[in-house]
N, C-alpha and C positions, 0 to 999 in steps of 0.2 A: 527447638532443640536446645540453644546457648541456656533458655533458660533452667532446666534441668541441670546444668552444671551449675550457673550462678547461684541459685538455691541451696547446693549443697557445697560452695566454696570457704568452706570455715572448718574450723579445727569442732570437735566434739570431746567436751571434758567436763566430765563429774555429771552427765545429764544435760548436757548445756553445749547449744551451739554457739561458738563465737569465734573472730579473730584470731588470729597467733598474734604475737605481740612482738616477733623478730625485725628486722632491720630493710628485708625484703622478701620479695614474694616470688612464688613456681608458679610458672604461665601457661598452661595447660593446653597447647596444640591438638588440634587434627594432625594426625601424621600426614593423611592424604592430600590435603587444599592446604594447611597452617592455618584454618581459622582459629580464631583465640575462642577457645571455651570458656574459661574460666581464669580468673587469678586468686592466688589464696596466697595471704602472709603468712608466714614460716611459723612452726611451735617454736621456740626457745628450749633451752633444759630445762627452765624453771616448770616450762606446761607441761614436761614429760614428768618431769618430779611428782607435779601435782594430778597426773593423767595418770600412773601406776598407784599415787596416793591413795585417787579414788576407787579405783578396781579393788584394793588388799581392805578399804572401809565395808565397801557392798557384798564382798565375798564372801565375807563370814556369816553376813544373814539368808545370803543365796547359798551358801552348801549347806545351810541349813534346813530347808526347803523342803518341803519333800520331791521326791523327783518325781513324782507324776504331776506335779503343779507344775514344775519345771519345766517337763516337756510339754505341755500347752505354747507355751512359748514357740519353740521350735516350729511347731505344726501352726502357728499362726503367721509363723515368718516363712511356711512355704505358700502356701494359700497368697497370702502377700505378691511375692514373685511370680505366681499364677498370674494373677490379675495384674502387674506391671509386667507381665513378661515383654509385648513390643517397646514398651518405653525404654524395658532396660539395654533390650537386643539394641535398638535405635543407639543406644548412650554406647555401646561394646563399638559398634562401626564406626563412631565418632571420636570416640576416645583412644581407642587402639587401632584404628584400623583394619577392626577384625572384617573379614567377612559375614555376607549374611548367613552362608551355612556353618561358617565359625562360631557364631553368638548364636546360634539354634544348638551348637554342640556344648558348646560352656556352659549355658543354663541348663540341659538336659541336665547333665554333671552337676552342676551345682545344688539342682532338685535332689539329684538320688544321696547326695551325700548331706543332705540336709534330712531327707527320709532317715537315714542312716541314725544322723543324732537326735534324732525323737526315741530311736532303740535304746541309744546308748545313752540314755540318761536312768537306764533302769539296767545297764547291765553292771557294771561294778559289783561283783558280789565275796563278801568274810569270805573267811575259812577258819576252821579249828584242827590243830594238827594235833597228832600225839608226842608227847611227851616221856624220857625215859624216868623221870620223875614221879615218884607216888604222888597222887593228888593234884597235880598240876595239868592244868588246862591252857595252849596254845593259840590265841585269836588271832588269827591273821587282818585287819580292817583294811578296806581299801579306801584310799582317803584321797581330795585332790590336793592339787600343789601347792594352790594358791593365787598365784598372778602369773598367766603366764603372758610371756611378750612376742608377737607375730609379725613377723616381717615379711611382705609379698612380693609377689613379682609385677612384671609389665605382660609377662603372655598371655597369661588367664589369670589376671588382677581378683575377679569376682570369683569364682569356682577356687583358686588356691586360696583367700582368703579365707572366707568359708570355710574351706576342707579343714582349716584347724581353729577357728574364730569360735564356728557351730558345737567342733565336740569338745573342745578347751568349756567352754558353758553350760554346756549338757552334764560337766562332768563335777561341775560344784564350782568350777574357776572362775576369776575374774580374769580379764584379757585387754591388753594393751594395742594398738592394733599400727602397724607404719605402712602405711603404702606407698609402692613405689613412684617416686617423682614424676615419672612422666605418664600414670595413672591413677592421680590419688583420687578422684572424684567414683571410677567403676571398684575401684581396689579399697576404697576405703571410707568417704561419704558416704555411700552407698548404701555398705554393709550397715554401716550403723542407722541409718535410716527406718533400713526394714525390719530391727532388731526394734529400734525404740519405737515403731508403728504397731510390731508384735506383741508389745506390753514388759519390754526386757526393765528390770529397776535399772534406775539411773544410776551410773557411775559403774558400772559392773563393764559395760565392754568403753570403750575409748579408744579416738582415732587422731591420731597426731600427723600431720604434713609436713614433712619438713626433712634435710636434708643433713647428711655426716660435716657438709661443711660449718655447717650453725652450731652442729649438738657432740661433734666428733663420738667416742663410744659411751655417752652417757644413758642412750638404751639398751646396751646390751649391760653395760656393768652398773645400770641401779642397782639396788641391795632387795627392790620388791619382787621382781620375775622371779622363778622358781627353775622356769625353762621358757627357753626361745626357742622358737620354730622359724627358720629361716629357709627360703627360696630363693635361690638365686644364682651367679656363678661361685664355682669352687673356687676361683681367688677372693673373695669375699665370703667364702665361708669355709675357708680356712681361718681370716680374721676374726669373723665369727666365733669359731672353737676356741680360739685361741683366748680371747676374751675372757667366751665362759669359761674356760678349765680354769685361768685365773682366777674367778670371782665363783669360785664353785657351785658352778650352774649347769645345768645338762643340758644340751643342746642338740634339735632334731635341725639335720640339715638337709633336704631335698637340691639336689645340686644338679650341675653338666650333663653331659652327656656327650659320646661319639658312637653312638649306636651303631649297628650294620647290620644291613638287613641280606640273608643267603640263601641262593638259586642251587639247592643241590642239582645233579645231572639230570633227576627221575622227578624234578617238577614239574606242575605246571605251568608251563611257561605264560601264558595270558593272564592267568591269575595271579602269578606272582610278579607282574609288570606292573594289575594293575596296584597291589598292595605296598608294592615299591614305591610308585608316583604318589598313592597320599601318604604313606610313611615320612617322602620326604617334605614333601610341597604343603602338605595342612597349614594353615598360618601362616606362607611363605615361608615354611621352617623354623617360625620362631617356638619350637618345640623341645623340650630338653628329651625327650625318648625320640626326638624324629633321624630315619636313618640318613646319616651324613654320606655312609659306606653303603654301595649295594655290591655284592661278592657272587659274581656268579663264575658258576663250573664253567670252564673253557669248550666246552664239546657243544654248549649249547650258548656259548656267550654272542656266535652274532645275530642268531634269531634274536634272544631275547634283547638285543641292545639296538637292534633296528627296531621291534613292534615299544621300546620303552622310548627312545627319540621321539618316534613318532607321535605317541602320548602325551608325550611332556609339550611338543608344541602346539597342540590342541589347547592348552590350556591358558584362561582366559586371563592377560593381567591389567588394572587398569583402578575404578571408581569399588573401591567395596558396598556402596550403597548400590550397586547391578548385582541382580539376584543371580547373575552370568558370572561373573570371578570368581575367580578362581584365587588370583594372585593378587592380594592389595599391597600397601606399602608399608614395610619395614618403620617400627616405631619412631626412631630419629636420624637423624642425618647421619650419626657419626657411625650407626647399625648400620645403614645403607653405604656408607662410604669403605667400610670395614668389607662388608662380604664383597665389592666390588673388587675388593684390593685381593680376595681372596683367588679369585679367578684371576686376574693379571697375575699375580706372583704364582699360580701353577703354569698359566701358557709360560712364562719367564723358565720359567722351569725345565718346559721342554715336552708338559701335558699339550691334550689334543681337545680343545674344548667341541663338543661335538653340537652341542647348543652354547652359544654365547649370547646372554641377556644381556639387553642393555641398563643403561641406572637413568631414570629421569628422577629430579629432586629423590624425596623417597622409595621410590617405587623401584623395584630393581627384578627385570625379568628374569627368571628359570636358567639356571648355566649346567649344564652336563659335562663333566671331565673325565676325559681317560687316560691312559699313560701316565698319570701321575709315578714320579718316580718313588724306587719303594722305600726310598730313605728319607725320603720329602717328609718337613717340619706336617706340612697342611694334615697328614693322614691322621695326627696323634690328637689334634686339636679340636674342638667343639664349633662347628659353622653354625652359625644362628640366622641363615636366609635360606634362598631357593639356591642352594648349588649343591650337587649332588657328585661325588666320586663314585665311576664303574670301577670294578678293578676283580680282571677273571683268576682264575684260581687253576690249578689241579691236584683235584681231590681231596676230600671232605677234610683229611687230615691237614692241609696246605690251608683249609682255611679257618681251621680252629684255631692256628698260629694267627692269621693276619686279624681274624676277631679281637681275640685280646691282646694284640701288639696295639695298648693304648693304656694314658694312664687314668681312662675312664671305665665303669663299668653300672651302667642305668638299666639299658633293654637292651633288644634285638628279635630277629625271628629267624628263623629258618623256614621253608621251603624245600616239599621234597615229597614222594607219592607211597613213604612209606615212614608212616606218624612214628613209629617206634626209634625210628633212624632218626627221626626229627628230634624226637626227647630224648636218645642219647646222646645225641649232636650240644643241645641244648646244653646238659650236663658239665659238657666241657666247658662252656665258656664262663667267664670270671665275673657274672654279673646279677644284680638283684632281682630282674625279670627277664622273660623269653618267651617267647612265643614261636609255635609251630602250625606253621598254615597260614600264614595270620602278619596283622600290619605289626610295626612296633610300637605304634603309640594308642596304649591301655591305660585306665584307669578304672576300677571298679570299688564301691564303698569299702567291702567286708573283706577287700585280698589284699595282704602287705603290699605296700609302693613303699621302696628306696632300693638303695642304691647302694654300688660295691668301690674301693677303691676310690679315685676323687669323686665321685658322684652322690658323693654323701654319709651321712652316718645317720642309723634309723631309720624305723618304718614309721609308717600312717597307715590309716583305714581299719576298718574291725577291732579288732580285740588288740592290734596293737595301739591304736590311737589310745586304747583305757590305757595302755600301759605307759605311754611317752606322757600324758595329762594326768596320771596321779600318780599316788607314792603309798608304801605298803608297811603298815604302821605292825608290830607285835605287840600286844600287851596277855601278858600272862596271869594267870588267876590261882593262888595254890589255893585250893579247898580244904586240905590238913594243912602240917605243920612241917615245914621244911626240917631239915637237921644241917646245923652249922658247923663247924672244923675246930673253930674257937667262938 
């Protein structure tokens, strides 16, 4: 296994694996044991300079392309991930911690939105408008950006890289690529690996290691990106925006979350227990659509909160290499020390933990909270582990308040035995996705994902991705002869 990391522990620039050339190196843990996977010395600014250099050199001859030679590409780098799929799943358990049915869910995801930009390298299509102009002709071209710059996360390192790595290059782009520190081998070697086995030209995508402490905002405010695509928390992408407005760049941000998920009266209570328990629990929660909040009607709150206790301690936490887990360990200590501190400061509080998990080094079992109090900081904020707030309601109207009393707004679902009630439940609340009947954590290629409020700015997937990776040129044609004023 170490070796698959050591292999791809090097920076990837202009076509070329090598080195960083910084002062020190990111040590690449097992969340679960601490073994050392990998070590890789830091890019500098000079290698992001020369890392976005290369992408705005190759770019111009790859939008040149024609995009059916292009999407060859694509379809050679799923075929690819076919044939490495155990290696990579292997590499997801070791490097994140994920589970085994977690890296079976990431690469599904990753395949379909890789299918996706084989599509989308042929959708981009003109227009010609009318004009109130005698003789004059309106072209509308759809063009790419350029270079765009991607920034990933630690929970789905592979599948969120991708998700804009793939159509940023389907779409005539070059693409910068930073994975996050404590995942850069699944998040970011990786990717380039299967792209340069697929036949990608060199220099066109680029992956740089390395950290804000070494390079401070020298990736987001090069003068090459066109647009960032940033994952991550909304206090970091906040800075993020903030950056690009300054340096007049557009910036898609997939952000937080405080999701909640809601047991109207007239649900199913078993079904909506069990959708609640992986809404929250997937990943250990490190999910930004995963429900923090479960809201149920008060008429039916202790059924449902006796048959969901009981669920939740069914659940297995422990080795993520056991095809049996459920719950592995929280990517680093300071995750795990965080959501542990999360549940002490609700018991402090005066909440009633009805499962209290314990925390061995990373690993931090399942915590169920109730009575949280209603003016408690914890409801408004994003928990990124296994703890889950109940908190009953009465009446559908009582809980469209307590839904958007946050200053997130990603997903949720409702629950409830009559779908029309569900979609207009949904209606109300103040966020980018919803779901009725149904868990909160969705992703599908062709349907908008983002987010409302801190949760982001911008969509992905379908016909919005053509639209966040290009830019929409006019050029006009007069066929006669204008007339001038002077």
């Amino acid at each position: 296994m170490s070796s698959y990391f050591t292999d791809l522990a090097q920076q990837y620039i202009d076509g070329e694996w090598r080195p960083g050339t910084g002062s020190w190196d990111i040590i690449d843990f097992n969340p679960y044991d601490d073994e050392k996977l990998a070590s890789i010395t830091i890019a500098t600014v000079d290698e992001v300079d020369e890392a976005y250099r290369a992408a705005a050199r190759a770019q111009k001859e790859w939008a040149a392309t024609n995009p059916y030679a292009r999407r060859g590409v694509f379809e050679k780098a799923l075929s690819l991930i076919e044939e490495r799929e155990q290696e990579i799943s292997e590499m997801i358990v070791a490097e994140l911690g994920g589970t085994r049915l977690k890296a079976a869910f990431e690469l599904h995801l990753a395949k379909e939105f890789l299918r996706e930009s084989i599509h989308l390298a042929l959708r981009p299509e003109g227009r010609i408008l009318p004009s109130p102009v005698d003789g004059k002709e309106n072209r509308l071209y759809r063009l790419p950006v350029g270079v765009v710059g991607v920034i990933s996360p630690f929970n789905f390192p592979f599948l969120l890289s991708i998700k804009s790595v793939a159509p940023a290059l389907a779409l005539g782009n070059g693409v910068v690529l930073k994975p996050h520190q404590n995942t850069p081998i699944v998040g970011g070697s990786l990717v380039a690996k299967i792209f340069e086995d697929a036949g990608l030209p060199g220099g066109l995508l680029n992956v740089v290691i390395t950290d804000i402490a070494e390079i401070g905002d020298a990736f987001i405010e090069h003068p090459v990106p066109k647009v960032i695509s940033f994952t991550g928390s909304d206090t970091v992408g906040r800075h993020v925006a903030t950056v690009c407005a300054a340096n007049f760049k557009r910036s898609i941000l997939e952000l937080g979350g405080n999701s909640a998920l809601v047991v109207l009266d007239d649900a199913d209570v078993d079904y909506a227990v069990d959708a609640a328990v992986f809404s929250r629990f997937v990943h250990q929660g490190q999910v930004c659509m995963a429900a923090n909040r479960v809201l149920v009607d008060r008429s039916i709150a202790d059924e449902f909160t006796e048959k969901f206790v009981a669920k939740v301690r069914t659940l297995k936490s422990g080795d993520p290499r056991d095809p049996e887990t459920v719950i592995g360990p929280l990517i680093n200590s300071s995750q795990a020390d965080a959501v542990s501190g999360v549940v002490e400061q609700a018991v402090a509080e005066g909440a009633t933990a009805l499962v209290h998990g314990t925390k061995t080094n990373n690993l931090v079992e399942p915590s169920v909270i109730t009575d949280v109090p209603a003016g408690s900081a914890l409801l408004q904020q994003e928990v990124f582990g296994p703890v889950v707030f109940l908190i009953p309601f009465d009446g559908a109207d009582e809980a469209v308040r307590l839904v958007n009393d946050t200053p997130y707004g990603l997903s949720g679902a409702v629950h409830t035995g009559d779908i029309e009630r569900g979609v207009a439940f949904a209606q109300q609340i103040d966020t980018g996705m919803f779901h009725v009947n149904d868990g909160t954590v969705h992703d599908e290629p062709v349907v908008p994902f983002g987010g409302e409020k801190h949760s982001g700015i911008g969509r992905l997937n379908g016909d919005t991705t053509a639209d966040a990776f290009t830019t929409v040129k006019w050029i006009s044609v007069q066929h006669g002869r204008s007339g001038f004023p002077f």
